[in-house]
VMD Tcl script that draws the C-alpha trace (Angstrom):
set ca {
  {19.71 19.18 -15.58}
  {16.80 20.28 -13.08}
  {14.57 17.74 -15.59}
  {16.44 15.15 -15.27}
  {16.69 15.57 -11.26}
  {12.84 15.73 -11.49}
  {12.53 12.62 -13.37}
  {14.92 10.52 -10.90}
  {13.23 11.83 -8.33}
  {9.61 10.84 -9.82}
  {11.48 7.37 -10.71}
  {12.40 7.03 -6.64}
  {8.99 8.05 -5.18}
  {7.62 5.43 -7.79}
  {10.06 2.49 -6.43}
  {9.24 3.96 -2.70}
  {5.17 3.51 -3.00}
  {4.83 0.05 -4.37}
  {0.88 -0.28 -2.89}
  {0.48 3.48 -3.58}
  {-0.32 5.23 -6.84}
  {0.80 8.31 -8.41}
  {-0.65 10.51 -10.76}
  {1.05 11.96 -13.78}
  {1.39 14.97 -15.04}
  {-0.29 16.86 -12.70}
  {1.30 16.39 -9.57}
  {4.52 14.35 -11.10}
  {8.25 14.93 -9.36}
  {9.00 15.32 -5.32}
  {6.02 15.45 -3.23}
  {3.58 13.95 -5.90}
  {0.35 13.03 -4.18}
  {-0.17 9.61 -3.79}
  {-3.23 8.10 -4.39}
  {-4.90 5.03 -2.79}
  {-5.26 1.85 -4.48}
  {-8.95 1.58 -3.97}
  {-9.36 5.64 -5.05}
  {-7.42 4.81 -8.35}
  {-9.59 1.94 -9.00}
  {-12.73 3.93 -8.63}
  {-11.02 6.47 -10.98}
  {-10.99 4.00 -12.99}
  {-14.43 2.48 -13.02}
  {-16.12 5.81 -13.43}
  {-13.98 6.08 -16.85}
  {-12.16 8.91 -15.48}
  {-8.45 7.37 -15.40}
  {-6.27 4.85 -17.14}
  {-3.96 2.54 -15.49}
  {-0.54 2.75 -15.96}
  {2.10 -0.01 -15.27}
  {5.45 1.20 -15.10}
  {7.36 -1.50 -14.15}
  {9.12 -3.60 -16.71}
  {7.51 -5.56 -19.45}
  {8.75 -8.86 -17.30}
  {7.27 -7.67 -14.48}
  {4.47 -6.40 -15.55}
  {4.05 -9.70 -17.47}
  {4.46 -11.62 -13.82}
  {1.20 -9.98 -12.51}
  {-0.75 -6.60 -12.79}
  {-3.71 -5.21 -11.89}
  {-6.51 -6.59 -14.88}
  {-6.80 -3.60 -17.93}
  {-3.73 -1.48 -16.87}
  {-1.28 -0.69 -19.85}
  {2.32 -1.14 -19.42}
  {4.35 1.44 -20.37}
  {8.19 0.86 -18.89}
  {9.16 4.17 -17.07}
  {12.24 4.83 -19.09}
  {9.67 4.81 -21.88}
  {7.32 7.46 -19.98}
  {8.43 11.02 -21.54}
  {8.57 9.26 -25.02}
  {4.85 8.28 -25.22}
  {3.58 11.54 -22.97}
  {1.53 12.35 -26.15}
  {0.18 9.06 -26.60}
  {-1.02 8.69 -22.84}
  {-2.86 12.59 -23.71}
  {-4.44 11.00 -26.62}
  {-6.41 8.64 -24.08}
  {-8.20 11.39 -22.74}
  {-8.62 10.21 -18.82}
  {-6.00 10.60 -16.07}
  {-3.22 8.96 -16.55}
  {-2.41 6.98 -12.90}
  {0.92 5.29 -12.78}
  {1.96 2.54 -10.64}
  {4.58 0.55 -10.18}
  {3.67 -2.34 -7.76}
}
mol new
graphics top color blue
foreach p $ca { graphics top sphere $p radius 0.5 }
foreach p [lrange $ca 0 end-1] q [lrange $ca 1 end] { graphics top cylinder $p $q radius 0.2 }
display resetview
């Protein structure tokens, strides 16, 4: 039960901070740091992080920001192994 309270409550602060990021695992559930567009970006640049979209394929499909992944967020704890696999930070957003 206290999972799935942890995973709404991840779900929320990701629909709350639509210009914010959040990173994942580290960090994930109440009181996740968020991270600042431009930071993630830099992340991202220095080929420390991968973006992660986790709004839905439609959405993601109407705009997102250029190389991010989309990976729904109902979809996140299935493919936690996958996003490992990558081997950068995994930095989701969801707007």
């Amino acid at each position: 039960m206290a999972h799935v309270a942890s995973r709404i409550a991840l779900l929320l602060g990701l629909a709350l901070v639509p210009i914010a990021c959040v990173v994942w695992p580290e960090g994930s559930g109440p009181g996740a740091p968020e991270m600042p567009l431009a930071e993630a970006l830099a992340h991202r640049e220095r080929g420390e992080a991968v973006l992660i979209d986790v709004r839905s394929r439609e959405a993601y499909a109407r705009g997102h920001i250029p190389g991010a992944l989309n990976m729904p967020a109902h979809k996140i704890d299935g493919q936690a192994v996958e996003i490992r696999r990558i081997g950068k930070q995994p930095i989701l957003y969801c707007g």
